[in-house]
mmCIF file of the N, C-alpha and C atoms, coordinates in Angstrom:
data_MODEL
# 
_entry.id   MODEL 
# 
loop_
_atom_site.group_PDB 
_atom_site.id 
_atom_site.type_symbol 
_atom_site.label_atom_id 
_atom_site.label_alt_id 
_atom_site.label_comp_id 
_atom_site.label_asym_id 
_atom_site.label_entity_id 
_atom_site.label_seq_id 
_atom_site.pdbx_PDB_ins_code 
_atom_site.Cartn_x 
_atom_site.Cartn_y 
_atom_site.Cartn_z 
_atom_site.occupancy 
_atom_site.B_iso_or_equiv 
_atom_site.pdbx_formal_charge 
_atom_site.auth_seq_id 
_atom_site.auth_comp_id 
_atom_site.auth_asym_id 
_atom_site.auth_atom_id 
_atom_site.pdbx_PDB_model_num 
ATOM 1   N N  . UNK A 1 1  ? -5.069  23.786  33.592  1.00 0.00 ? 1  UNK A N  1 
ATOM 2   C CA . UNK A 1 1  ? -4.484  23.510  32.298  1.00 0.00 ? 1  UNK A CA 1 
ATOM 3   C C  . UNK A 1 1  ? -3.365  24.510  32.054  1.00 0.00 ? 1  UNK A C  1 
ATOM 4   N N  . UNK A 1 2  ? -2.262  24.193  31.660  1.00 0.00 ? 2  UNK A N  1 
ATOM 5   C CA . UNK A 1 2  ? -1.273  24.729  31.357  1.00 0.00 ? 2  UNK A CA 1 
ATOM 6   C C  . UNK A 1 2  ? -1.071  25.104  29.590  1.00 0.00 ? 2  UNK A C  1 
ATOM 7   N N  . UNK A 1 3  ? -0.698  26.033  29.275  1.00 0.00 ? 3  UNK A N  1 
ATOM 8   C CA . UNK A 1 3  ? -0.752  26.946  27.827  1.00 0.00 ? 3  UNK A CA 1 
ATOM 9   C C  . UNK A 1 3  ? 0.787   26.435  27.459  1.00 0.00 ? 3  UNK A C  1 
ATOM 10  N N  . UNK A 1 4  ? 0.923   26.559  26.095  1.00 0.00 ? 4  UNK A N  1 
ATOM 11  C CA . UNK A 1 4  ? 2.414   26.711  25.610  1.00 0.00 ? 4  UNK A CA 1 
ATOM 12  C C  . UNK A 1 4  ? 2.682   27.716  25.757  1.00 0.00 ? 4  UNK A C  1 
ATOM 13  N N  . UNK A 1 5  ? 3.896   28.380  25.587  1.00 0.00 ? 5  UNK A N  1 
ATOM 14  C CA . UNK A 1 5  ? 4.769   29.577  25.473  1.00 0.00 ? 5  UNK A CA 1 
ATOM 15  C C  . UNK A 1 5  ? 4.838   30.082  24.215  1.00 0.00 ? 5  UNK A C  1 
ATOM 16  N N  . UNK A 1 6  ? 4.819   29.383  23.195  1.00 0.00 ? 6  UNK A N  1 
ATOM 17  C CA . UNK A 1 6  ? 5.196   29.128  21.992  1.00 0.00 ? 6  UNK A CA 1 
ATOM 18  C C  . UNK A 1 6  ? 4.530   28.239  20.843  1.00 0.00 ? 6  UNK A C  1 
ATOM 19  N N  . UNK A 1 7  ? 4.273   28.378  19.602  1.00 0.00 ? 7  UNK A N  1 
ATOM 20  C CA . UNK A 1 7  ? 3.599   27.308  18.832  1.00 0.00 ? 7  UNK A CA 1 
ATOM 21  C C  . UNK A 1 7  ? 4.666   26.480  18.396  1.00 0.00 ? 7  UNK A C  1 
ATOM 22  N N  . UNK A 1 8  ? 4.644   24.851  18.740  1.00 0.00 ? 8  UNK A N  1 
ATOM 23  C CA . UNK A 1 8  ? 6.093   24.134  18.470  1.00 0.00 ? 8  UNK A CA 1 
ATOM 24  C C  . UNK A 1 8  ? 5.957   23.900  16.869  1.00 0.00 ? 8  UNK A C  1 
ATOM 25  N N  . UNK A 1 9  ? 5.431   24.063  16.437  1.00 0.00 ? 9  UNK A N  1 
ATOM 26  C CA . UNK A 1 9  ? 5.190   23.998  15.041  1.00 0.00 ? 9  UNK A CA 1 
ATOM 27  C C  . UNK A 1 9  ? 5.211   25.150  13.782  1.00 0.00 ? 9  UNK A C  1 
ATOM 28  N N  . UNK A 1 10 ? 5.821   26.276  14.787  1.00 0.00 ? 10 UNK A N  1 
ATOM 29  C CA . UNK A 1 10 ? 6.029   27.361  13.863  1.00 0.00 ? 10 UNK A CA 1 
ATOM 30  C C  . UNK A 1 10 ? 7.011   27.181  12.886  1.00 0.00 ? 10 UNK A C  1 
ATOM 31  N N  . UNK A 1 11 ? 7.901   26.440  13.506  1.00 0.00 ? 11 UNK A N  1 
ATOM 32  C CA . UNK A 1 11 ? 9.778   25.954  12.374  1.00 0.00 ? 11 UNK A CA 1 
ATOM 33  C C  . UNK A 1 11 ? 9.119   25.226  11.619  1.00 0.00 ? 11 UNK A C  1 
ATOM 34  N N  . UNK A 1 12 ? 7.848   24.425  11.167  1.00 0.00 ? 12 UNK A N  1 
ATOM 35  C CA . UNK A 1 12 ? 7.753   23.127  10.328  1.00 0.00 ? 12 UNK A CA 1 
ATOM 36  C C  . UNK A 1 12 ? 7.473   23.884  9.051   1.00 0.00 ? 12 UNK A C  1 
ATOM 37  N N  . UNK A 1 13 ? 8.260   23.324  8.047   1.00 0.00 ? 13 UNK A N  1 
ATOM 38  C CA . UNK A 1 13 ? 8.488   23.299  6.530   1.00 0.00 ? 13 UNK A CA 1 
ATOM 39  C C  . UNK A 1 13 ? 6.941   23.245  6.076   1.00 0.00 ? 13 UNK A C  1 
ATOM 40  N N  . UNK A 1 14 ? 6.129   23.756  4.782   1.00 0.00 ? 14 UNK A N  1 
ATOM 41  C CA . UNK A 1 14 ? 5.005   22.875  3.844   1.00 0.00 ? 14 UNK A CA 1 
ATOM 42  C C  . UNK A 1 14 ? 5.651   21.935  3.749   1.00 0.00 ? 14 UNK A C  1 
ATOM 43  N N  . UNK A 1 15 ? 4.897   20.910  3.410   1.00 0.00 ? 15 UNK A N  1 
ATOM 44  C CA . UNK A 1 15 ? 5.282   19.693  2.921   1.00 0.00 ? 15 UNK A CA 1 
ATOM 45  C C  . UNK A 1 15 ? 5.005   19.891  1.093   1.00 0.00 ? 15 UNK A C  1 
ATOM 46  N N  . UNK A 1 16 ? 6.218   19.105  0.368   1.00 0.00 ? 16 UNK A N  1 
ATOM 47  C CA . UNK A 1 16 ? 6.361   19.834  -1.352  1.00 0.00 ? 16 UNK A CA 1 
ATOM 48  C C  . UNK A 1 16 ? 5.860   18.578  -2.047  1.00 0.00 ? 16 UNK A C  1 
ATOM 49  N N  . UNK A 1 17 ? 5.102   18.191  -2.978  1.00 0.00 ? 17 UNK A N  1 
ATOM 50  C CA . UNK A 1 17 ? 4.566   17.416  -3.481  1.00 0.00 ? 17 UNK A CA 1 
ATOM 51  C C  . UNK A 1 17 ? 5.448   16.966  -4.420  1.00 0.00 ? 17 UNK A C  1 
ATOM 52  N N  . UNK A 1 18 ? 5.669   15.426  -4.693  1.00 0.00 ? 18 UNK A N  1 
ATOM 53  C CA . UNK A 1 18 ? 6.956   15.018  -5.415  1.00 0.00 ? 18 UNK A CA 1 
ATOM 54  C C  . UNK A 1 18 ? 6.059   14.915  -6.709  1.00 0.00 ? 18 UNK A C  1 
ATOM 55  N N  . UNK A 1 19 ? 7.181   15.692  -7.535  1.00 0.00 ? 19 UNK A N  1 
ATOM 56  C CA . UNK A 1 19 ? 6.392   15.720  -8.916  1.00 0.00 ? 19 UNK A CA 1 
ATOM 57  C C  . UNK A 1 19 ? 6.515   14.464  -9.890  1.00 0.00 ? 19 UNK A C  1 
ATOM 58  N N  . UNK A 1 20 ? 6.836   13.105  -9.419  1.00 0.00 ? 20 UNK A N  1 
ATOM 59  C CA . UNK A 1 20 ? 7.047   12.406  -10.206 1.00 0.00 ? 20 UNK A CA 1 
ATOM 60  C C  . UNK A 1 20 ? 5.886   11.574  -11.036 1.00 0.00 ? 20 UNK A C  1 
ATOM 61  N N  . UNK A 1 21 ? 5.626   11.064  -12.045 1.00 0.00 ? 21 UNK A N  1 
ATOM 62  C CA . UNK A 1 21 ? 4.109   10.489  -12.187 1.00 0.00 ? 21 UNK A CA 1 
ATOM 63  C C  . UNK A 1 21 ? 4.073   9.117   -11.904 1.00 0.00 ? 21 UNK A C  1 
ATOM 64  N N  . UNK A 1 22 ? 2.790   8.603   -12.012 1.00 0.00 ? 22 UNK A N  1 
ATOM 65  C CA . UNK A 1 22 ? 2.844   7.366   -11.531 1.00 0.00 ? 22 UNK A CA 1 
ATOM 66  C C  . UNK A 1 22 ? 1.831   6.776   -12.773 1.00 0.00 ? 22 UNK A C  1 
ATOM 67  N N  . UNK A 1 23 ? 2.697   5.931   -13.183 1.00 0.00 ? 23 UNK A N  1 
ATOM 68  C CA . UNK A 1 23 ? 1.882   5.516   -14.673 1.00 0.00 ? 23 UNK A CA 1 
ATOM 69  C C  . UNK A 1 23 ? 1.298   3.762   -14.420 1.00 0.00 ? 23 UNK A C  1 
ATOM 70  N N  . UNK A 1 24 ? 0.177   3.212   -15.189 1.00 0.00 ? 24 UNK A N  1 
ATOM 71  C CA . UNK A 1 24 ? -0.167  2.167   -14.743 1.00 0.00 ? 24 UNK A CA 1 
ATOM 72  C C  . UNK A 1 24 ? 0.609   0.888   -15.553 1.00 0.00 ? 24 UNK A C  1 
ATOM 73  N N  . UNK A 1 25 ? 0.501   0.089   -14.718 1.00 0.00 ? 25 UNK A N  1 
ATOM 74  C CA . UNK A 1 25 ? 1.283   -1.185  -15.556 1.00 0.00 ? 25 UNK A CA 1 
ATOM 75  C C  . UNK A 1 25 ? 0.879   -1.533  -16.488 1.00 0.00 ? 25 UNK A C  1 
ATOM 76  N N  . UNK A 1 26 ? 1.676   -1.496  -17.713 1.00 0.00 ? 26 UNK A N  1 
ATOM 77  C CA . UNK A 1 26 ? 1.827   -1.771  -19.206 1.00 0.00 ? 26 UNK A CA 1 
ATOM 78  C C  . UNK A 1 26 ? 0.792   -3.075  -19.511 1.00 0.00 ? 26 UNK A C  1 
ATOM 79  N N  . UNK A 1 27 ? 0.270   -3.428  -20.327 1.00 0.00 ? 27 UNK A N  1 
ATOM 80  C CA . UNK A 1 27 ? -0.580  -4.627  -20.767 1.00 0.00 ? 27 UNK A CA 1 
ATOM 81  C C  . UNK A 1 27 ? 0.348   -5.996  -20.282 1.00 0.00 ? 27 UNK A C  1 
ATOM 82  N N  . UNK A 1 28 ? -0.294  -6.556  -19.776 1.00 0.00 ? 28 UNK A N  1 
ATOM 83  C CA . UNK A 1 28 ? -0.099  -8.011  -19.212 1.00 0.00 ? 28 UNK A CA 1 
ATOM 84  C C  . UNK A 1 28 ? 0.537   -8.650  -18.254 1.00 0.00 ? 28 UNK A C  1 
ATOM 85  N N  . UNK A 1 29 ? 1.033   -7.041  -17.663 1.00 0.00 ? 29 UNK A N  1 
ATOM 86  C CA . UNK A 1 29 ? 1.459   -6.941  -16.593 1.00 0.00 ? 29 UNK A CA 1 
ATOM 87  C C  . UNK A 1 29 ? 1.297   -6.887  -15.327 1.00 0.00 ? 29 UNK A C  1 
ATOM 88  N N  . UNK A 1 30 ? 0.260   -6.498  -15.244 1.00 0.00 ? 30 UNK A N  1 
ATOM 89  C CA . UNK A 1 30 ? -0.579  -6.647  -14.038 1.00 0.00 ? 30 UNK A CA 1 
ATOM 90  C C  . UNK A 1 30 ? -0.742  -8.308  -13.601 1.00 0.00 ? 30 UNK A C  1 
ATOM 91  N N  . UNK A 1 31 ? -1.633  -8.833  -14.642 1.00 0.00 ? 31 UNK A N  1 
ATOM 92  C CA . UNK A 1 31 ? -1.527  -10.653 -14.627 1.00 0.00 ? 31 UNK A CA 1 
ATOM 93  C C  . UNK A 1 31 ? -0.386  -11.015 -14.283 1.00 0.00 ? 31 UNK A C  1 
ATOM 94  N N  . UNK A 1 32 ? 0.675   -10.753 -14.659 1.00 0.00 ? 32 UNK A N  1 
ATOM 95  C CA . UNK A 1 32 ? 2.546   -11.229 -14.322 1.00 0.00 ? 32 UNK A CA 1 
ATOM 96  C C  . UNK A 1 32 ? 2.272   -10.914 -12.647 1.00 0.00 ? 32 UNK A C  1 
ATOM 97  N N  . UNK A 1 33 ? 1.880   -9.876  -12.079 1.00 0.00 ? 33 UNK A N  1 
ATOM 98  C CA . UNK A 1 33 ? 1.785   -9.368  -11.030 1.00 0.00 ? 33 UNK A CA 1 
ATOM 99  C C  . UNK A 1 33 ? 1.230   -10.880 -10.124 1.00 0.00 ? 33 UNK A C  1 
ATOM 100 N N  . UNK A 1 34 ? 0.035   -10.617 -10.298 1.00 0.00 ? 34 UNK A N  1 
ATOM 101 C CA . UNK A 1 34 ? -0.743  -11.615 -9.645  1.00 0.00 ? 34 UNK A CA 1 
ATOM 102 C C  . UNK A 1 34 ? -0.743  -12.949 -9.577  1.00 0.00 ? 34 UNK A C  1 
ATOM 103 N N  . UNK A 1 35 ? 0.066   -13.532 -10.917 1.00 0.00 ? 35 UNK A N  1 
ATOM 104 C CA . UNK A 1 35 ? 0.286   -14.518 -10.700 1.00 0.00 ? 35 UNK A CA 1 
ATOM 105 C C  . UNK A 1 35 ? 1.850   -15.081 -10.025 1.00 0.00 ? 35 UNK A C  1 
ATOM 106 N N  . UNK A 1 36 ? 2.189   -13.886 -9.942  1.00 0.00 ? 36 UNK A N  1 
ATOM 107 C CA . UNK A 1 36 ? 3.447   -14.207 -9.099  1.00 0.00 ? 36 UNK A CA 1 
ATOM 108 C C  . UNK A 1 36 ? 3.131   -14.359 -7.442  1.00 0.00 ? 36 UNK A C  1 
ATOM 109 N N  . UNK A 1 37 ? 1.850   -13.902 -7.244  1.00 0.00 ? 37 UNK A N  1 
ATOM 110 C CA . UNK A 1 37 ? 1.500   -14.227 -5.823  1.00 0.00 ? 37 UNK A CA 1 
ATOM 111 C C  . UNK A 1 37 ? 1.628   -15.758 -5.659  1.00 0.00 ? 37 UNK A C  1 
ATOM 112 N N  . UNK A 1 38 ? 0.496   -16.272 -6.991  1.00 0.00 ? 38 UNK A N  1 
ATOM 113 C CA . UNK A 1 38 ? 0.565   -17.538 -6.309  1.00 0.00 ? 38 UNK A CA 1 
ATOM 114 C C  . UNK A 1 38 ? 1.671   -18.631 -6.406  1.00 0.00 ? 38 UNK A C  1 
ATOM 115 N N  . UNK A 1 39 ? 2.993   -18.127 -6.980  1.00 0.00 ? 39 UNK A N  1 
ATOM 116 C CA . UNK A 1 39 ? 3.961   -18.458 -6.819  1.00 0.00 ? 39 UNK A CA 1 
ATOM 117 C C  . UNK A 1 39 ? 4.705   -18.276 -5.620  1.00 0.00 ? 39 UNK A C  1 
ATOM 118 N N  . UNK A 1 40 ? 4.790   -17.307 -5.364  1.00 0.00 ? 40 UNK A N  1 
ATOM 119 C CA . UNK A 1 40 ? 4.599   -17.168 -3.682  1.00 0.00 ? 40 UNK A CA 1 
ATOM 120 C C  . UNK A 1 40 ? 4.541   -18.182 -2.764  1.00 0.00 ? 40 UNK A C  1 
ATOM 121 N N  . UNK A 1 41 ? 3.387   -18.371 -3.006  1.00 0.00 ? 41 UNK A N  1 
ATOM 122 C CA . UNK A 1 41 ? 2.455   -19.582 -2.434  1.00 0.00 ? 41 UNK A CA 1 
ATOM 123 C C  . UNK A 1 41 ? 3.091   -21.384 -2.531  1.00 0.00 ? 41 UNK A C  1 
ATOM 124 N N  . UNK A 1 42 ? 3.230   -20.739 -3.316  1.00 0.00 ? 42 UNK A N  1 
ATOM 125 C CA . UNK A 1 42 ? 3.999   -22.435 -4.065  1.00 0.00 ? 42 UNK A CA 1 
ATOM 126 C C  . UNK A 1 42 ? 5.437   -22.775 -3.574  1.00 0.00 ? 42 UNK A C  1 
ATOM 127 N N  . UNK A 1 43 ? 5.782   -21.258 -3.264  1.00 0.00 ? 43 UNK A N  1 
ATOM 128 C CA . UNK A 1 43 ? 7.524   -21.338 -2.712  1.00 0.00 ? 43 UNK A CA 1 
ATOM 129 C C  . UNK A 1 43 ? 7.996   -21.346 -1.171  1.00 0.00 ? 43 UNK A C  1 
ATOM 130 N N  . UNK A 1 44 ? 6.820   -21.105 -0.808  1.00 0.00 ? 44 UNK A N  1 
ATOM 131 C CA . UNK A 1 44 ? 7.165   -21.053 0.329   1.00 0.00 ? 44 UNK A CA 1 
ATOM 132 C C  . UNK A 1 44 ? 7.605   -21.537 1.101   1.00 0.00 ? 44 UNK A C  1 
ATOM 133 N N  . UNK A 1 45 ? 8.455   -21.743 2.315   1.00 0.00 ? 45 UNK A N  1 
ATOM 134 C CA . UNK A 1 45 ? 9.154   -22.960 2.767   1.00 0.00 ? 45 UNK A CA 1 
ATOM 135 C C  . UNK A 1 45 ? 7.951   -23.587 3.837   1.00 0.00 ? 45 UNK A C  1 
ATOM 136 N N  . UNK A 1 46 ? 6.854   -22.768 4.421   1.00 0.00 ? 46 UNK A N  1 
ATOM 137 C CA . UNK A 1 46 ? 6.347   -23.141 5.475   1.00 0.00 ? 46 UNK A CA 1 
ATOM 138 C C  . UNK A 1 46 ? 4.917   -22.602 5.021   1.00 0.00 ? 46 UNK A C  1 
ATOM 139 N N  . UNK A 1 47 ? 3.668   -23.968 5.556   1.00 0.00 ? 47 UNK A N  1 
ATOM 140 C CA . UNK A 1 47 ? 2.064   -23.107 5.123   1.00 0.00 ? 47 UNK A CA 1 
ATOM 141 C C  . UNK A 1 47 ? 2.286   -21.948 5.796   1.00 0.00 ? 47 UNK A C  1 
ATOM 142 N N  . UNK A 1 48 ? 2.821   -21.433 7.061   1.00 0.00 ? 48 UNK A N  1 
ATOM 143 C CA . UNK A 1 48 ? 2.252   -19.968 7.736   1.00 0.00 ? 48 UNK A CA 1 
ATOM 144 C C  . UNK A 1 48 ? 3.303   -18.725 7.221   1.00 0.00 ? 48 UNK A C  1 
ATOM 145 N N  . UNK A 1 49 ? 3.779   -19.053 5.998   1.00 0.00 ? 49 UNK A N  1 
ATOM 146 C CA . UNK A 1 49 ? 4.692   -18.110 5.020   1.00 0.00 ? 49 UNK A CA 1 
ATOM 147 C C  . UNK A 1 49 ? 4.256   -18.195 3.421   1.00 0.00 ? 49 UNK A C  1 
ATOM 148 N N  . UNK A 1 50 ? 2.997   -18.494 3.727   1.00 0.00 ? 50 UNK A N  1 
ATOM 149 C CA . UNK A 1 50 ? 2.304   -18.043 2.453   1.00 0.00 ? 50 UNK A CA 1 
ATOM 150 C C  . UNK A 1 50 ? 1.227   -16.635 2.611   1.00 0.00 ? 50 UNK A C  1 
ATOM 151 N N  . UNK A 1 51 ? 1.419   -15.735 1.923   1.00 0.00 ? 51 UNK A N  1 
ATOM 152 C CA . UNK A 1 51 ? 0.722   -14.541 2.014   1.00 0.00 ? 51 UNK A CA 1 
ATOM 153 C C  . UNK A 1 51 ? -0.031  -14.030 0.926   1.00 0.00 ? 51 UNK A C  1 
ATOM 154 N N  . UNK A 1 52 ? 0.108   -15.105 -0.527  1.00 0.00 ? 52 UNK A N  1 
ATOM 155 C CA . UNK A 1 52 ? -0.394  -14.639 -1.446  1.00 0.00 ? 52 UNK A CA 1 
ATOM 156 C C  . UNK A 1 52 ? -1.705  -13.794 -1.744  1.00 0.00 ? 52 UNK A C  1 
ATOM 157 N N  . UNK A 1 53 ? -2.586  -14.713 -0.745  1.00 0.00 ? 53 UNK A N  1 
ATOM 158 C CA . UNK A 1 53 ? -4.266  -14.352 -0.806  1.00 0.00 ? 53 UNK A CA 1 
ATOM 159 C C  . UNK A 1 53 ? -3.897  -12.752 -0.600  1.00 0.00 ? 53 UNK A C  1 
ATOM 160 N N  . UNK A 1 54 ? -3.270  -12.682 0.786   1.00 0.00 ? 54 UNK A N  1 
ATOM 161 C CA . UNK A 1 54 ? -3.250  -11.171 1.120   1.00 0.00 ? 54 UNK A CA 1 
ATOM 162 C C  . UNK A 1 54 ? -2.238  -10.251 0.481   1.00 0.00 ? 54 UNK A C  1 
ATOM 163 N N  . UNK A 1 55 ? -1.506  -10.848 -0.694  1.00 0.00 ? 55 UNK A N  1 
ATOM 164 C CA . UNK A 1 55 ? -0.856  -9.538  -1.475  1.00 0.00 ? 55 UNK A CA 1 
ATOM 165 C C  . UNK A 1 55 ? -1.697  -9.608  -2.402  1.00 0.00 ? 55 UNK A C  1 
ATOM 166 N N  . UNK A 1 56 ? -2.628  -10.527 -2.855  1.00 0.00 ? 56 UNK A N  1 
ATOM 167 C CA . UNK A 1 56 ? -3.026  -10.141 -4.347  1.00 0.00 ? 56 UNK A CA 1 
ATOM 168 C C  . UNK A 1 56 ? -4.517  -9.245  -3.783  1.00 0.00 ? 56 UNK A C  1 
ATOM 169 N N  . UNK A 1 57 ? -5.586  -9.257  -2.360  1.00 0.00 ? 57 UNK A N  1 
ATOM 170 C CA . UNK A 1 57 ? -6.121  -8.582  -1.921  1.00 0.00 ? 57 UNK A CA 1 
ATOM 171 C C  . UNK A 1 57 ? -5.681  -6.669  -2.239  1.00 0.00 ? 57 UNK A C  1 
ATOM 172 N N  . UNK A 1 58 ? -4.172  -6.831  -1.332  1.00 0.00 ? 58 UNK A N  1 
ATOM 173 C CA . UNK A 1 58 ? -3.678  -5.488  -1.714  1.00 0.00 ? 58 UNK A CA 1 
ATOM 174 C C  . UNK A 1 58 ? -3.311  -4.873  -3.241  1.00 0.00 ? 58 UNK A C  1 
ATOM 175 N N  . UNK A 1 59 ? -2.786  -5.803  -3.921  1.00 0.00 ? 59 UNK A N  1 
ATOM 176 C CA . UNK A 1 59 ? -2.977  -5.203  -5.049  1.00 0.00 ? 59 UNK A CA 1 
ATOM 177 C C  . UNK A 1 59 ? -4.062  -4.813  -5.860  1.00 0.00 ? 59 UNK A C  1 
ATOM 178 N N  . UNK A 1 60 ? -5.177  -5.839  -5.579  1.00 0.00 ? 60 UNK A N  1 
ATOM 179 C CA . UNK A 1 60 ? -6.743  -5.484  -5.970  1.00 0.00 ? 60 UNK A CA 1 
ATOM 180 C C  . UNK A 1 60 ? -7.239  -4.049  -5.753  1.00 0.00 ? 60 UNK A C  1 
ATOM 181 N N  . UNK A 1 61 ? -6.930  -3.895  -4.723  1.00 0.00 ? 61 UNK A N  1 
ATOM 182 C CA . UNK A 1 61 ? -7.386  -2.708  -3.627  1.00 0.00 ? 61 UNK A CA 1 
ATOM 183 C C  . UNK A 1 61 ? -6.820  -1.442  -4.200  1.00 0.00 ? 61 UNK A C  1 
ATOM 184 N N  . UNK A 1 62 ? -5.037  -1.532  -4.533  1.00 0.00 ? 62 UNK A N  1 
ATOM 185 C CA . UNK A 1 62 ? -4.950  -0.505  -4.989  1.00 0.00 ? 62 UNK A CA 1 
ATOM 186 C C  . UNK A 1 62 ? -4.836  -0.027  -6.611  1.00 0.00 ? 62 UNK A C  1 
ATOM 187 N N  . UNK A 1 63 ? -4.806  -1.513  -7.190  1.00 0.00 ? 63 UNK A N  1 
ATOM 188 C CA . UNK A 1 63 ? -5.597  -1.413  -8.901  1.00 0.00 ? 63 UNK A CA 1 
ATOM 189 C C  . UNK A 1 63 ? -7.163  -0.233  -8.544  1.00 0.00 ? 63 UNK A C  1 
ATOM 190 N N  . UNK A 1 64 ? -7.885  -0.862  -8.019  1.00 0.00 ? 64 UNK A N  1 
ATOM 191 C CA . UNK A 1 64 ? -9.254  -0.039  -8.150  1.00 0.00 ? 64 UNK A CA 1 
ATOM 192 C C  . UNK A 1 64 ? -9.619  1.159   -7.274  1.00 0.00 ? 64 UNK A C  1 
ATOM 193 N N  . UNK A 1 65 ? -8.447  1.166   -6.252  1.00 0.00 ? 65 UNK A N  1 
ATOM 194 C CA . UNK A 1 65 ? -8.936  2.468   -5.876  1.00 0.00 ? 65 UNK A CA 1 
ATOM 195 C C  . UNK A 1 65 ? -7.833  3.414   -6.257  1.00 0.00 ? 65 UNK A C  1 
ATOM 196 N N  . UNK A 1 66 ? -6.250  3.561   -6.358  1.00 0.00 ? 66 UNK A N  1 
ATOM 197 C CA . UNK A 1 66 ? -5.855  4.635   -6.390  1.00 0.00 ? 66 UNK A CA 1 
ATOM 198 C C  . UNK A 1 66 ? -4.520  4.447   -5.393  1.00 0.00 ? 66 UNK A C  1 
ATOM 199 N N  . UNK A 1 67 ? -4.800  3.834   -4.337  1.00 0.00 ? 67 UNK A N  1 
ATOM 200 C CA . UNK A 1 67 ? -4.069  3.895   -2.673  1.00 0.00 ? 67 UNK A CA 1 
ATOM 201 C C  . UNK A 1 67 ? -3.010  3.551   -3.448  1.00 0.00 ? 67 UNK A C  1 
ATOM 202 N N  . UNK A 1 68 ? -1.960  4.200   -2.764  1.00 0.00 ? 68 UNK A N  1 
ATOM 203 C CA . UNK A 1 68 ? -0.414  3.707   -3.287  1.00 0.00 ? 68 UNK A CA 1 
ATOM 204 C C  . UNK A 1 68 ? 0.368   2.936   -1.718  1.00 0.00 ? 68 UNK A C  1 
ATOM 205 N N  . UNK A 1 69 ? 0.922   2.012   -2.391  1.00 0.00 ? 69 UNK A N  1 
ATOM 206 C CA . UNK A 1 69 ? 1.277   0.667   -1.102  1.00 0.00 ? 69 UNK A CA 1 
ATOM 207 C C  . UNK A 1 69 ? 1.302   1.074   0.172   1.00 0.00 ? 69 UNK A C  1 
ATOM 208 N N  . UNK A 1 70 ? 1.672   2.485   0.740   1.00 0.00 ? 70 UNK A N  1 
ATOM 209 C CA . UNK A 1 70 ? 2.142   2.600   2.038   1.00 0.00 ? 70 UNK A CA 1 
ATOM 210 C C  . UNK A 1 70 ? 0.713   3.143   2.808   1.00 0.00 ? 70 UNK A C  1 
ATOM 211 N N  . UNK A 1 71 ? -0.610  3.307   1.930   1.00 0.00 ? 71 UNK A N  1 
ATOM 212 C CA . UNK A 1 71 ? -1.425  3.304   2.246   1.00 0.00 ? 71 UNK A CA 1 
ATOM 213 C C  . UNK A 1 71 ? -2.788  2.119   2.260   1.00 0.00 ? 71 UNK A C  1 
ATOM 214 N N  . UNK A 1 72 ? -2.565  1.078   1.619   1.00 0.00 ? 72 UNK A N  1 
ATOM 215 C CA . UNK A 1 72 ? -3.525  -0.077  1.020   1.00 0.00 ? 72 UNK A CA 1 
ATOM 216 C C  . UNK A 1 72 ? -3.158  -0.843  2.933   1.00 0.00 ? 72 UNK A C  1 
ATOM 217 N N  . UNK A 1 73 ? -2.020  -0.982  3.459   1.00 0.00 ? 73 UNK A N  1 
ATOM 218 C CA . UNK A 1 73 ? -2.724  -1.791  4.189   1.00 0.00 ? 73 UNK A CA 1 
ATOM 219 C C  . UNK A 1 73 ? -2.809  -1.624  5.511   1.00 0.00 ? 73 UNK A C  1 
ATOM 220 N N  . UNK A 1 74 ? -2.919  -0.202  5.832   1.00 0.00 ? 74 UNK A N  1 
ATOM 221 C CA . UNK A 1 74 ? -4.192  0.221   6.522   1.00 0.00 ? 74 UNK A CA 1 
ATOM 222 C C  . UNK A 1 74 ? -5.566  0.438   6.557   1.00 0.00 ? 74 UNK A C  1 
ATOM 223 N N  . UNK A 1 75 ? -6.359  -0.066  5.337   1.00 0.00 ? 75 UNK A N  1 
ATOM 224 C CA . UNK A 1 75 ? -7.811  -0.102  5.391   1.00 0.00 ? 75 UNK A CA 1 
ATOM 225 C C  . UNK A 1 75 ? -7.897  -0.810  5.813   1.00 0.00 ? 75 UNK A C  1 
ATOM 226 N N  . UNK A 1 76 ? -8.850  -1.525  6.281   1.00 0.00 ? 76 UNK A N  1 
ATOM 227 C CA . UNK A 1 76 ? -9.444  -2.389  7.538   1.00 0.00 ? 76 UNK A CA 1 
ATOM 228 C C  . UNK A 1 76 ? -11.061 -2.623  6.828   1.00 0.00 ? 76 UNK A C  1 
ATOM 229 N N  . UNK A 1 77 ? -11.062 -3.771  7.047   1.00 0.00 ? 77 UNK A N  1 
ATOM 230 C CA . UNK A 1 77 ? -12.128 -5.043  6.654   1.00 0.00 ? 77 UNK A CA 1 
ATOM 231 C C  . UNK A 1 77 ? -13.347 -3.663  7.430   1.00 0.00 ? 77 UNK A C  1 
ATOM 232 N N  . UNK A 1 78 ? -14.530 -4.053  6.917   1.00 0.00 ? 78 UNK A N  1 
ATOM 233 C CA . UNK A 1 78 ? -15.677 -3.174  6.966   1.00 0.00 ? 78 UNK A CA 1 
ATOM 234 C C  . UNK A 1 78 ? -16.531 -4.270  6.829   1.00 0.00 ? 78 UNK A C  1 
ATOM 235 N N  . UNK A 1 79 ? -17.116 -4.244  8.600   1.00 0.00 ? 79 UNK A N  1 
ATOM 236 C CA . UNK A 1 79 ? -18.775 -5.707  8.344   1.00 0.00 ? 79 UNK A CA 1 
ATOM 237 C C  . UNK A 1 79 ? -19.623 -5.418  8.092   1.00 0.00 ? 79 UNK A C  1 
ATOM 238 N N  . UNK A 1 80 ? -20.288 -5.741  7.051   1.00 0.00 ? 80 UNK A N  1 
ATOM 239 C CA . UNK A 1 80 ? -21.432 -5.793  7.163   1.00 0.00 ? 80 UNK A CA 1 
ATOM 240 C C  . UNK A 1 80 ? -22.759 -5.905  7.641   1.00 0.00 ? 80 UNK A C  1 
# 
């Protein structure tokens, strides 16, 4: 086994937490949300370009847990 010389990770920055907030969608908005999926659905030019089921899944997901989009759709189905 061969050793580094050096830690290549000595130059790396903290990473700075963006202070911006993240506030929840205003009353009746959320519904506007979801039902724009199944508009979606309705617009689509082709059945295999409908995705609604699976955006309104992700939005479910991250209404109740927290996950913000660039994380919701990497969870992965869990069998029972």
């Amino acid at each position: 086994m061969r050793w580094l010389a050096a830690n290549p990770a000595a130059e790396l920055k903290a990473i700075k937490p963006d202070p911006s907030v993240t506030w929840p969608l205003l009353s009746g908005r959320f519904e506007k949300v979801i039902a724009a999926t199944y508009d979606y659905d309705k617009h689509a030019r082709r059945p295999s370009d409908q995705f609604g089921a699976e955006m309104r899944a992700i939005i479910e997901l991250m209404r109740w847990t927290g996950l913000r989009i660039g994380g919701a759709p990497y969870v992965r189905e869990i069998a029972a």
